[in-house]
N, C-alpha and C positions, 0 to 999 in steps of 0.2 A: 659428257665432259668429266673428268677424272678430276672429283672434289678437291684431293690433295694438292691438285696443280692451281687450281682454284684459290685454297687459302695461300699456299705461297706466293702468290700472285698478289695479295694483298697484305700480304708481310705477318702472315699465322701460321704455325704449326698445329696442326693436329694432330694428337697424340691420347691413347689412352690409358698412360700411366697417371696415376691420380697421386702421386707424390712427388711428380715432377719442378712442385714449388715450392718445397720441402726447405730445401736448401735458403731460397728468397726470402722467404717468411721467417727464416729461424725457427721451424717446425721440430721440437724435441717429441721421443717418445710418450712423455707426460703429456705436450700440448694436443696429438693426434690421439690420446684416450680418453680426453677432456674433448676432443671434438666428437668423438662417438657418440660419447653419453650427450651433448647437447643435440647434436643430429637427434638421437634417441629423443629426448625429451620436448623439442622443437614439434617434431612429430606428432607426440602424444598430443599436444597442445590444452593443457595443465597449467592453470595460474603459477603454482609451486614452482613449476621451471624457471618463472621470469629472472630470480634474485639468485637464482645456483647459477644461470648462464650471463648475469650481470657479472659473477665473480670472477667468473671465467676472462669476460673480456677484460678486467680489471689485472687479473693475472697475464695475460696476455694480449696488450693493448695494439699489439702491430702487427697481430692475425686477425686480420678481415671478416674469415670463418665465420666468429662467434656473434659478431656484427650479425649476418647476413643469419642465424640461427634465430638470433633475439629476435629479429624483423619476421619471420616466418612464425614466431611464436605469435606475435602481437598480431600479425595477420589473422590465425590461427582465434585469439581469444577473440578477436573484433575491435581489437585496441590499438590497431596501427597507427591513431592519430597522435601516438608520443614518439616524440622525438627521439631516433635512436643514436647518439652520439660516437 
């Protein structure tokens, strides 16, 4: 079965442009270098990252991204029983 026919079928596009939501999010150059370094720092999984990628979403409340970074941090420490807002 030809996957592509598959998600259109269920009303998805697959695609592997990764900035394809760029636009939806209101994704500026500043917001995609601040997602780097929280990727980055998510990664490392480093107490010190909680409050630098707290700011981030603080800065950027209506990119999901840095949501979804915090939670992978909190994972990461063994903390994920706080609420990520």
């Amino acid at each position: 079965m030809d996957t592509n026919i598959y998600f259109e079928n269920l009303g998805y596009t697959v695609s592997d442009n990764n900035n394809l939501l760029d636009k939806e999010y209101n994704i500026s150059q500043e917001a995609l270098e601040l997602m780097d370094n929280a990727y980055y720092l998510s990664a490392k999984g480093k107490k010190s990252a909680v409050k630098t990628i707290q700011k981030y979403i603080k800065l950027f409340p209506k990119i999901p991204h840095f949501k979804n970074y915090l939670g992978v941090l909190y994972t990461k420490l063994a903390t994920s029983t706080k609420p990520v807002k």
